[in-house]
N, CA, C and O atoms as a Tinker XYZ file with bonds, in Angstrom:
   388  protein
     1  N     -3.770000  -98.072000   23.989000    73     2
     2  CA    -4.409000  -99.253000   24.550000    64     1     3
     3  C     -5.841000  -99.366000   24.039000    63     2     4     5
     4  O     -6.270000 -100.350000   23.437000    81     3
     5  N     -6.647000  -98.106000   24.375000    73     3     6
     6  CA    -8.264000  -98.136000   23.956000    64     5     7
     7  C     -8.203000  -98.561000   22.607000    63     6     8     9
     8  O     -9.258000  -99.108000   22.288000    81     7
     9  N     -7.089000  -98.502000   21.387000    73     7    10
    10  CA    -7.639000  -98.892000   19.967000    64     9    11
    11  C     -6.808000  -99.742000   19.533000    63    10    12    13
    12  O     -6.201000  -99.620000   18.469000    81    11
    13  N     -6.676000 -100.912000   20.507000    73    11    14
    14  CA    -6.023000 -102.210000   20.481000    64    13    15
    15  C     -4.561000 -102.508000   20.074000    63    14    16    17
    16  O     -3.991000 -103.595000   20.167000    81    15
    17  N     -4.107000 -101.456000   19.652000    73    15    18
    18  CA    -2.606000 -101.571000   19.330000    64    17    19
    19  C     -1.393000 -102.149000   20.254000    63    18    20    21
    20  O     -0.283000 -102.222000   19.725000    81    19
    21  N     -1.545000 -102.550000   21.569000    73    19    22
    22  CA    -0.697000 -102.746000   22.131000    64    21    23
    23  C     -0.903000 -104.457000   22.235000    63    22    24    25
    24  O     -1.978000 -105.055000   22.288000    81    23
    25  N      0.420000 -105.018000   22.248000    73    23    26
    26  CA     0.208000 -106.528000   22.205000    64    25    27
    27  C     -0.999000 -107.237000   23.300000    63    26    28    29
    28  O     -0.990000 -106.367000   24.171000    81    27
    29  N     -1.708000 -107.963000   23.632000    73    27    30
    30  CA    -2.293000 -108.967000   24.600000    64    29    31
    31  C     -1.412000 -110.429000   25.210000    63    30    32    33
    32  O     -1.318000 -111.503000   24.617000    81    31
    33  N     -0.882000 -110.103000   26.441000    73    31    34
    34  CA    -0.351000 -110.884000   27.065000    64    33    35
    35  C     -0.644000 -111.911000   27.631000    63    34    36    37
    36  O      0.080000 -112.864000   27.347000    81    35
    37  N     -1.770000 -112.168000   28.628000    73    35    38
    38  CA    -2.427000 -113.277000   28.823000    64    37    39
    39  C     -3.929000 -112.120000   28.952000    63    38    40    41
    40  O     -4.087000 -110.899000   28.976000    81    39
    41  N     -5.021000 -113.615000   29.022000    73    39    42
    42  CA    -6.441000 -113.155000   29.558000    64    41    43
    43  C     -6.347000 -113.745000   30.322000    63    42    44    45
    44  O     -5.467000 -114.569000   30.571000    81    43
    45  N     -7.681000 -113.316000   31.150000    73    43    46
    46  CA    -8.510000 -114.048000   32.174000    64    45    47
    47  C    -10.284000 -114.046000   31.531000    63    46    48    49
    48  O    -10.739000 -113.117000   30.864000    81    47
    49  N    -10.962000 -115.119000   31.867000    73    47    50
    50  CA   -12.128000 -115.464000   31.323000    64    49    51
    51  C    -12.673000 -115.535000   32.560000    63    50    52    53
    52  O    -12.228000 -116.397000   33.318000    81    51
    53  N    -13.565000 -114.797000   32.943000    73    51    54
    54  CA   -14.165000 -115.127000   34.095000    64    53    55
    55  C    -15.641000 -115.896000   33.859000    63    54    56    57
    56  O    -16.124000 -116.697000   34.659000    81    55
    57  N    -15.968000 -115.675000   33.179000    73    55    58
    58  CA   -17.828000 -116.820000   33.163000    64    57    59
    59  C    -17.521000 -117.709000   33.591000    63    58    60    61
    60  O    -16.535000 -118.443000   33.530000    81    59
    61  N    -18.889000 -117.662000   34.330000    73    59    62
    62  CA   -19.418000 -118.635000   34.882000    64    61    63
    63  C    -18.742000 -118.918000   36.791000    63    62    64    65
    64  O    -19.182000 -119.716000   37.619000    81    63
    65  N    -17.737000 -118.054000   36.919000    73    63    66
    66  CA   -17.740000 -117.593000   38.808000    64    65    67
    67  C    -18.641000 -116.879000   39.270000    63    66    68    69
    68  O    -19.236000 -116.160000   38.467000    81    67
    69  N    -18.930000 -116.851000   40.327000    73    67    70
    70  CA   -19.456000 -116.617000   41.752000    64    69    71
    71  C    -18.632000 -115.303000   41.638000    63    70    72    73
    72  O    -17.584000 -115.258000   40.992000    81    71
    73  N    -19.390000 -113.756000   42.590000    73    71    74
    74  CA   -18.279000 -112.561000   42.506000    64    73    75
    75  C    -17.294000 -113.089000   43.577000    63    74    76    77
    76  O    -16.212000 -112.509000   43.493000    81    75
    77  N    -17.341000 -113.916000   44.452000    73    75    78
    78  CA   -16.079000 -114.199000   44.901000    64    77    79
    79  C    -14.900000 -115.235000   44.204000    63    78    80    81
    80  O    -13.704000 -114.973000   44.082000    81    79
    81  N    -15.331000 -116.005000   43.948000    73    79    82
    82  CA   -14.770000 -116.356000   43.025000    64    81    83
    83  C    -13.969000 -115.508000   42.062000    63    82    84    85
    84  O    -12.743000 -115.571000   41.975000    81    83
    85  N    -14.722000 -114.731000   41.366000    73    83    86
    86  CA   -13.855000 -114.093000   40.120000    64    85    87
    87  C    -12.865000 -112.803000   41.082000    63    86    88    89
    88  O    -11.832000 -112.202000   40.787000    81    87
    89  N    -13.554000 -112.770000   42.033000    73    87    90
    90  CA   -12.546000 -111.782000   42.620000    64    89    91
    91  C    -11.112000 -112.396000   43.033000    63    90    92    93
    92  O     -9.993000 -111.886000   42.991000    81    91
    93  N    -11.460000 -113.418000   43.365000    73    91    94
    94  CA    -9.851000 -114.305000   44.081000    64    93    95
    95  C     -9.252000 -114.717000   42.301000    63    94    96    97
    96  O     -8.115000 -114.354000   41.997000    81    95
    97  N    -10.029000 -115.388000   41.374000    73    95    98
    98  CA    -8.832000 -115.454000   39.987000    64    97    99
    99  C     -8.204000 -114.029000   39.627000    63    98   100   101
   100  O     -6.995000 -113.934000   39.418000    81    99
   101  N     -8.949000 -113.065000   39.569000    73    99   102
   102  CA    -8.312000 -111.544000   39.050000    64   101   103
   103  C     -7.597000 -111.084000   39.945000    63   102   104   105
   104  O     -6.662000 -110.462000   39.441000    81   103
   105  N     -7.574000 -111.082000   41.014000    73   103   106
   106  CA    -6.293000 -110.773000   42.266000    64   105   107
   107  C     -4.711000 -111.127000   41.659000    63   106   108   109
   108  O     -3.731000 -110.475000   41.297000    81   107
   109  N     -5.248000 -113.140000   41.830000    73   107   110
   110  CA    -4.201000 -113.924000   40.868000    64   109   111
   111  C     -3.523000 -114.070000   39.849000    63   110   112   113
   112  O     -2.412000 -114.557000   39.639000    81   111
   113  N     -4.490000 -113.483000   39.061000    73   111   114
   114  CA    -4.412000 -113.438000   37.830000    64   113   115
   115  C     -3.334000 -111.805000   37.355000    63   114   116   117
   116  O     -2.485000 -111.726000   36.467000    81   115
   117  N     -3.738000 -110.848000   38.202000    73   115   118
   118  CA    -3.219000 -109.547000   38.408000    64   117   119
   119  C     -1.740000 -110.116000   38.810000    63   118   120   121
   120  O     -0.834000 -110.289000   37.995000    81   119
   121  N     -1.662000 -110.366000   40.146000    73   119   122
   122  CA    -0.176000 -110.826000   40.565000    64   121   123
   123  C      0.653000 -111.578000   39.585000    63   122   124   125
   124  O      1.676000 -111.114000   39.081000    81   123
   125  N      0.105000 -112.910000   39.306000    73   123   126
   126  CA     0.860000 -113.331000   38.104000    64   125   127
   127  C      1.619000 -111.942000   36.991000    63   126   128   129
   128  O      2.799000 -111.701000   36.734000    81   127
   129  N      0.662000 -111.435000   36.658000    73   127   130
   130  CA     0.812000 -110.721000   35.082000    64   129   131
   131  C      2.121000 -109.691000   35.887000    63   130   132   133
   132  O      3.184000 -109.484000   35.302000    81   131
   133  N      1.888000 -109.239000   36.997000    73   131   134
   134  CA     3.008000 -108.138000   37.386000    64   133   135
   135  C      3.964000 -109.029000   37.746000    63   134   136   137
   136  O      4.941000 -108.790000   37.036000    81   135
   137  N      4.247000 -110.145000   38.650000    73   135   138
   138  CA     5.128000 -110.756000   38.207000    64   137   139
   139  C      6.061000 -111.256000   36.960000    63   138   140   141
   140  O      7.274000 -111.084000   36.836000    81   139
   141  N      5.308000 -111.812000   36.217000    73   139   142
   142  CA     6.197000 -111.859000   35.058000    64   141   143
   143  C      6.135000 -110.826000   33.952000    63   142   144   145
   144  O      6.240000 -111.091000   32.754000    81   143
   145  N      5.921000 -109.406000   34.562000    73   143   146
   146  CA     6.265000 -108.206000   33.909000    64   145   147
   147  C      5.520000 -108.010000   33.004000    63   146   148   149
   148  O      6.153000 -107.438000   32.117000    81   147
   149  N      4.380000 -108.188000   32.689000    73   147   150
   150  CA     3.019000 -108.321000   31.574000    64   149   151
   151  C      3.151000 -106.783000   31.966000    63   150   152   153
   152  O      3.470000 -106.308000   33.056000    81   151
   153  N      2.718000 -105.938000   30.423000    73   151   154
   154  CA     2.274000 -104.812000   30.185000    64   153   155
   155  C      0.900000 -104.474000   30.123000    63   154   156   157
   156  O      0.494000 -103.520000   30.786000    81   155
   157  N     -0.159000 -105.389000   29.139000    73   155   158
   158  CA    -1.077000 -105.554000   29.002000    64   157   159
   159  C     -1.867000 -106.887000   28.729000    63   158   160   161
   160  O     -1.606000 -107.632000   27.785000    81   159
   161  N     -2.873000 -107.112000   29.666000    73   159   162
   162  CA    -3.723000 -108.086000   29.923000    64   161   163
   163  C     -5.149000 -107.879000   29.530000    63   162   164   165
   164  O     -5.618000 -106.745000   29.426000    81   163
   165  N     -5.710000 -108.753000   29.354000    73   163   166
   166  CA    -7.555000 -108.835000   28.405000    64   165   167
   167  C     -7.811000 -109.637000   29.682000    63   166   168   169
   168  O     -7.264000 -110.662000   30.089000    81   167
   169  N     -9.122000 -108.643000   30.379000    73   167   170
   170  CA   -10.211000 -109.449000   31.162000    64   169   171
   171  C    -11.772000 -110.220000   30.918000    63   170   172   173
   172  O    -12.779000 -109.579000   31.220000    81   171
   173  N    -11.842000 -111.013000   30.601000    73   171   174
   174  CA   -13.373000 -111.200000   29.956000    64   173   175
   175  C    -13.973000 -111.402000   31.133000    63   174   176   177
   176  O    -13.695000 -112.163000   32.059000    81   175
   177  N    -15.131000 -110.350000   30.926000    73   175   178
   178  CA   -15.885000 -110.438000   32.268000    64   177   179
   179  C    -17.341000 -110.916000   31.810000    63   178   180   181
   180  O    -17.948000 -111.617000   32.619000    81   179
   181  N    -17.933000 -110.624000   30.656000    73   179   182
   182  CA   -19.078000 -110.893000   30.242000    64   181   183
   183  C    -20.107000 -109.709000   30.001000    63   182   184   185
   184  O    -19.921000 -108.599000   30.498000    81   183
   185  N    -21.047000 -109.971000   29.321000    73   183   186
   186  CA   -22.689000 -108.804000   29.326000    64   185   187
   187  C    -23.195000 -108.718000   29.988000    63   186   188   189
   188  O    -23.798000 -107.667000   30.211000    81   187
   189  N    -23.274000 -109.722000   30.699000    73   187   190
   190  CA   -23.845000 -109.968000   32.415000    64   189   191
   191  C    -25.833000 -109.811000   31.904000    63   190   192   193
   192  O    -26.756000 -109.291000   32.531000    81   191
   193  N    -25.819000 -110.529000   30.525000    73   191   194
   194  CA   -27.929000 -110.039000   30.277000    64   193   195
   195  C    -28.222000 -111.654000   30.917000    63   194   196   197
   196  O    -29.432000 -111.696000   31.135000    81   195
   197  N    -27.654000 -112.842000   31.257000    73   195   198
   198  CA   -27.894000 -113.897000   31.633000    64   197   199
   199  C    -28.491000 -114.018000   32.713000    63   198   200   201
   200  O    -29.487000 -114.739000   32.767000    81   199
   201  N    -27.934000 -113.209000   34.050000    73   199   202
   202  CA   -28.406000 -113.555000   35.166000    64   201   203
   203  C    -29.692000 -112.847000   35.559000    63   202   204   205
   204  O    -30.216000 -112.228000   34.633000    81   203
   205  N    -30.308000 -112.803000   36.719000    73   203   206
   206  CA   -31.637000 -112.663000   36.977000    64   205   207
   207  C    -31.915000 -111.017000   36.906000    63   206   208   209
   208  O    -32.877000 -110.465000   36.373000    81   207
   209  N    -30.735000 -110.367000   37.635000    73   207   210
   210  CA   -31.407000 -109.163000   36.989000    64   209   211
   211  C    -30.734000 -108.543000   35.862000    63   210   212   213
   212  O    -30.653000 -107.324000   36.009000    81   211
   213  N    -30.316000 -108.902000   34.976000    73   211   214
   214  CA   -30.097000 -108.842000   33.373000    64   213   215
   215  C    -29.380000 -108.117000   33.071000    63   214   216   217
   216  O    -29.055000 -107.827000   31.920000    81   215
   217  N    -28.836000 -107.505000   34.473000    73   215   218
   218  CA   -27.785000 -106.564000   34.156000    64   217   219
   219  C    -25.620000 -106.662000   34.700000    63   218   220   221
   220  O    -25.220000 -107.150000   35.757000    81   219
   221  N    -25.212000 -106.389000   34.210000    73   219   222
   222  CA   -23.528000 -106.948000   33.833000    64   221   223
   223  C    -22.787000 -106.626000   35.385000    63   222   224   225
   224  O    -21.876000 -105.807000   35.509000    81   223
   225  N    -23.416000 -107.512000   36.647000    73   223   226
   226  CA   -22.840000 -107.693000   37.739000    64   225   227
   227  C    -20.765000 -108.172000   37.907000    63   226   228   229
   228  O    -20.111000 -107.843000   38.896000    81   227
   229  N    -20.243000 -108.853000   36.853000    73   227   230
   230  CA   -19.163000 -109.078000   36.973000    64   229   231
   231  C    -18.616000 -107.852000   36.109000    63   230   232   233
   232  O    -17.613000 -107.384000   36.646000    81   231
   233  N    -18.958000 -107.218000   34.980000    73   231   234
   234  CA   -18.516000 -106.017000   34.601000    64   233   235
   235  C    -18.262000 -104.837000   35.185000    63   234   236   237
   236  O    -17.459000 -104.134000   34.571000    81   235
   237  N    -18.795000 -104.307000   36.403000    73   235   238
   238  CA   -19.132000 -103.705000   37.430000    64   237   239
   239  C    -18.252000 -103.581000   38.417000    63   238   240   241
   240  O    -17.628000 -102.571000   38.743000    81   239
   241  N    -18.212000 -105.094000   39.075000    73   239   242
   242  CA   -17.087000 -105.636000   40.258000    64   241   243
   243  C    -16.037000 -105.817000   39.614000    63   242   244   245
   244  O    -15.032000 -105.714000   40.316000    81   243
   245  N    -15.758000 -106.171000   37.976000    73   243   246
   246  CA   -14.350000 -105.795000   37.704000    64   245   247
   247  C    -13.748000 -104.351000   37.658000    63   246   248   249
   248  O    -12.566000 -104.043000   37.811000    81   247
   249  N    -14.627000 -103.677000   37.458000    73   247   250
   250  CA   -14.161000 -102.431000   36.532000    64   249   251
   251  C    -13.386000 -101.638000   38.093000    63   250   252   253
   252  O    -12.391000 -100.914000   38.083000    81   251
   253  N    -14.429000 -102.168000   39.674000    73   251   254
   254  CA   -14.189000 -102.052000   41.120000    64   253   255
   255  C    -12.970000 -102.082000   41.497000    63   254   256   257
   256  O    -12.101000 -101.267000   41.807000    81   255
   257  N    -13.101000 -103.347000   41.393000    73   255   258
   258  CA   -11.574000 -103.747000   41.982000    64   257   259
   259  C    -10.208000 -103.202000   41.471000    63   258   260   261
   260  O     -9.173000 -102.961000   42.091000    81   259
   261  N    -10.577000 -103.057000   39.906000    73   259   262
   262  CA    -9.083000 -102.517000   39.052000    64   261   263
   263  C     -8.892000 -101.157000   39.623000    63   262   264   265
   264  O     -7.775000 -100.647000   39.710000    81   263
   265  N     -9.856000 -100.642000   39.966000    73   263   266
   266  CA    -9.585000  -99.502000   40.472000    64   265   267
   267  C     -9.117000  -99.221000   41.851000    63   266   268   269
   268  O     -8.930000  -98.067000   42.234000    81   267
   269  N     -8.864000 -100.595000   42.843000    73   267   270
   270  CA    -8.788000 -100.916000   43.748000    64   269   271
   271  C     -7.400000 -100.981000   43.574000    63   270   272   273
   272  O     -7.027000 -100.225000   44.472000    81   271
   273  N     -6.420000 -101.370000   43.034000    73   271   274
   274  CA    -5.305000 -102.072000   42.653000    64   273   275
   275  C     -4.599000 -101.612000   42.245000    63   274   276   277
   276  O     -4.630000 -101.205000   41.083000    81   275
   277  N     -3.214000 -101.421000   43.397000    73   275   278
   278  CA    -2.066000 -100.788000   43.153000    64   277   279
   279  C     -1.412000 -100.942000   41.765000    63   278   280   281
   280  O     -0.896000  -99.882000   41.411000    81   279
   281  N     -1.284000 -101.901000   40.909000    73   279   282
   282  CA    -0.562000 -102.447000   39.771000    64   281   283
   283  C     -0.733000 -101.635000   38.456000    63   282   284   285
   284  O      0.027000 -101.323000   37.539000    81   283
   285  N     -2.339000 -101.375000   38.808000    73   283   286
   286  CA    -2.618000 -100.846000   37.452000    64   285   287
   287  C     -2.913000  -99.492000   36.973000    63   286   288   289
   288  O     -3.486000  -98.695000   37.715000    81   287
   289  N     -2.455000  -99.087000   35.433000    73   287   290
   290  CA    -2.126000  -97.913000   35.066000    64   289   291
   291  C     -3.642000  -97.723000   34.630000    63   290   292   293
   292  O     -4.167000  -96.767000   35.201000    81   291
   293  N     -4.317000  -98.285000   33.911000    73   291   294
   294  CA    -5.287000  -98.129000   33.512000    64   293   295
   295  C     -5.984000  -99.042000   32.977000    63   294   296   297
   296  O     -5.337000 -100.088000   33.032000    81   295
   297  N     -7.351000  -99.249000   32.299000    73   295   298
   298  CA    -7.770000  -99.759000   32.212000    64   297   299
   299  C     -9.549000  -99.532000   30.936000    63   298   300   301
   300  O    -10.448000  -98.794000   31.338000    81   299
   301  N     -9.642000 -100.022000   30.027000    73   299   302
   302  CA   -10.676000  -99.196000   29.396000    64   301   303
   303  C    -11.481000 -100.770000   28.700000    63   302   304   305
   304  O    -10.884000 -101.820000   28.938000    81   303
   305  N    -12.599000 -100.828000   27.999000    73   303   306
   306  CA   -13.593000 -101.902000   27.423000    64   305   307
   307  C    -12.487000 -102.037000   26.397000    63   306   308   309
   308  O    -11.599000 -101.190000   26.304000    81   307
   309  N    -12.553000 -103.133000   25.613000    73   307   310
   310  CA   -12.390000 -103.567000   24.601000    64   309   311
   311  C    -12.784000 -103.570000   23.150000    63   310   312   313
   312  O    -13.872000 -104.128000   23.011000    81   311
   313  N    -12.295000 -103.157000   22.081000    73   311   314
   314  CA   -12.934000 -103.152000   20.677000    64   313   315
   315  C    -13.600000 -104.693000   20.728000    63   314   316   317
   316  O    -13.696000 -105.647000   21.499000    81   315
   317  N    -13.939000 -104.336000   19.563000    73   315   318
   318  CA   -15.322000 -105.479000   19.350000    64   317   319
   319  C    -14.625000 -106.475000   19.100000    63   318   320   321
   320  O    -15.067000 -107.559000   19.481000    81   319
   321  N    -13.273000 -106.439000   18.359000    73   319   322
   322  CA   -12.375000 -107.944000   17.884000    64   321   323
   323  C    -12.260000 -109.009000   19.281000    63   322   324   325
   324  O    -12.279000 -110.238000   19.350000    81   323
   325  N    -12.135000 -107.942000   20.335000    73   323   326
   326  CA   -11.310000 -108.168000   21.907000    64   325   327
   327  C    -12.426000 -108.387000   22.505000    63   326   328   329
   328  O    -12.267000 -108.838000   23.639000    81   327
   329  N    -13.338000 -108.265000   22.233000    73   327   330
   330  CA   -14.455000 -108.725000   22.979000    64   329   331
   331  C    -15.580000 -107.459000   23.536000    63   330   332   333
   332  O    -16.449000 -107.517000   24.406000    81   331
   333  N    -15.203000 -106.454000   22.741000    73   331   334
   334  CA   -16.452000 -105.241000   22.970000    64   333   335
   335  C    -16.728000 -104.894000   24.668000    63   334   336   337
   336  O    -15.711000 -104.530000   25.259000    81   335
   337  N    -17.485000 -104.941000   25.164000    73   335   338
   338  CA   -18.238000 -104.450000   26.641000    64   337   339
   339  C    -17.948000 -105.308000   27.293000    63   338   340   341
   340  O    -17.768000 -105.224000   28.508000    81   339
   341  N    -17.804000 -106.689000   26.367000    73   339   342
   342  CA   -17.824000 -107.695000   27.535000    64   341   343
   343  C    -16.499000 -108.146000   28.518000    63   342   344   345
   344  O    -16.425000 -108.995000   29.406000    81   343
   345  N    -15.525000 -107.232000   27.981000    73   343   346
   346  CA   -14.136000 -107.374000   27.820000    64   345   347
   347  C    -13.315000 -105.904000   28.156000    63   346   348   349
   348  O    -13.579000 -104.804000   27.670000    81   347
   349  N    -12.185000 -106.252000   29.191000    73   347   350
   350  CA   -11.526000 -105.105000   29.276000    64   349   351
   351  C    -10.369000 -105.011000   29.110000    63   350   352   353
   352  O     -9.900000 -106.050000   29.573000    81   351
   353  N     -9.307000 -104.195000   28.598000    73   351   354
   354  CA    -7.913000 -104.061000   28.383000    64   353   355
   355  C     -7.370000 -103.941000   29.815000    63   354   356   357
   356  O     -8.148000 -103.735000   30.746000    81   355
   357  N     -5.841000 -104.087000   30.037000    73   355   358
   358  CA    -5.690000 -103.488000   31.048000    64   357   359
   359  C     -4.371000 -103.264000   31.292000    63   358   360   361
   360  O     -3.597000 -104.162000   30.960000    81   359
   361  N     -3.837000 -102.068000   31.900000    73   359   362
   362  CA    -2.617000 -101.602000   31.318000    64   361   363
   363  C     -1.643000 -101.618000   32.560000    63   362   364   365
   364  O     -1.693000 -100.619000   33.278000    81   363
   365  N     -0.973000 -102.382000   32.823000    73   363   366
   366  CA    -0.123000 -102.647000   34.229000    64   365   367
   367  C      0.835000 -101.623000   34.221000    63   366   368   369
   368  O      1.235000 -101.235000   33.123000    81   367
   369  N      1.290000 -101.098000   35.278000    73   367   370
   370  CA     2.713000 -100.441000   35.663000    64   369   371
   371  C      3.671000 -100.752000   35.214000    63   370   372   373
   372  O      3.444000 -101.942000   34.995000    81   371
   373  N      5.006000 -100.502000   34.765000    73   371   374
   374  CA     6.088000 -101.080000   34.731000    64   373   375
   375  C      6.775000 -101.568000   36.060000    63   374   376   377
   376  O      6.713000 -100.653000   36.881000    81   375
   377  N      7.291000 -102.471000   36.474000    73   375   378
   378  CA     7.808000 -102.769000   37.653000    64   377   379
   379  C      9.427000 -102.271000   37.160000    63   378   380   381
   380  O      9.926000 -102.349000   36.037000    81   379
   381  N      9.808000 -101.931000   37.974000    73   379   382
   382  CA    11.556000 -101.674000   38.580000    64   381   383
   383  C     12.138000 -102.837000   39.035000    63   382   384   385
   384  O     11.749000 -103.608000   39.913000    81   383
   385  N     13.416000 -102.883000   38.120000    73   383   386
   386  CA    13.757000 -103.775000   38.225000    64   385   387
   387  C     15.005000 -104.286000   39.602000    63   386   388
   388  O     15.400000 -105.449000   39.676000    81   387
């Protein structure tokens, strides 16, 4: 997963939400992907140098929650093609069928 070899199934783009906000699309966005049996998903969360204190607040609360979340196997940043720091892989469970 960490050296991009595994296909990308859907993303999620989060710029420009509110942390609640991006928390309720990535919930969704999570359920969807285990629903229709997604292996691996791309989160764009951003650099987070925009907001006031210049430092990567949605990078942070994502990296939180995934770790929060039954679904997922793992999870690591992205090569630079995938979007580097600003961006995370993410490696779902297999569901039983």
């Amino acid at each position: 997963m960490k050296q991009g070899k595994i296909a990308i199934q859907a993303e999620l783009d989060l710029h420009g939400y509110t942390i609640d906000q991006a928390r309720e699309r990535l919930l969704a966005f999570i359920d969807l992907a285990v629903m229709r049996k997604y292996r691996c998903v791309r989160i764009i969360h951003g650099k987070g140098y925009r907001g006031q204190a210049k430092t990567p607040v949605l990078k942070s609360k994502t990296y939180c929650w995934l770790t929060q979340l039954p679904d997922i196997l793992a999870f690591s940043s992205c090569q630079s093609k995938d979007g580097g720091t600003g961006a995370v892989y993410v490696l779902l469970k297999r569901v039983a069928n």
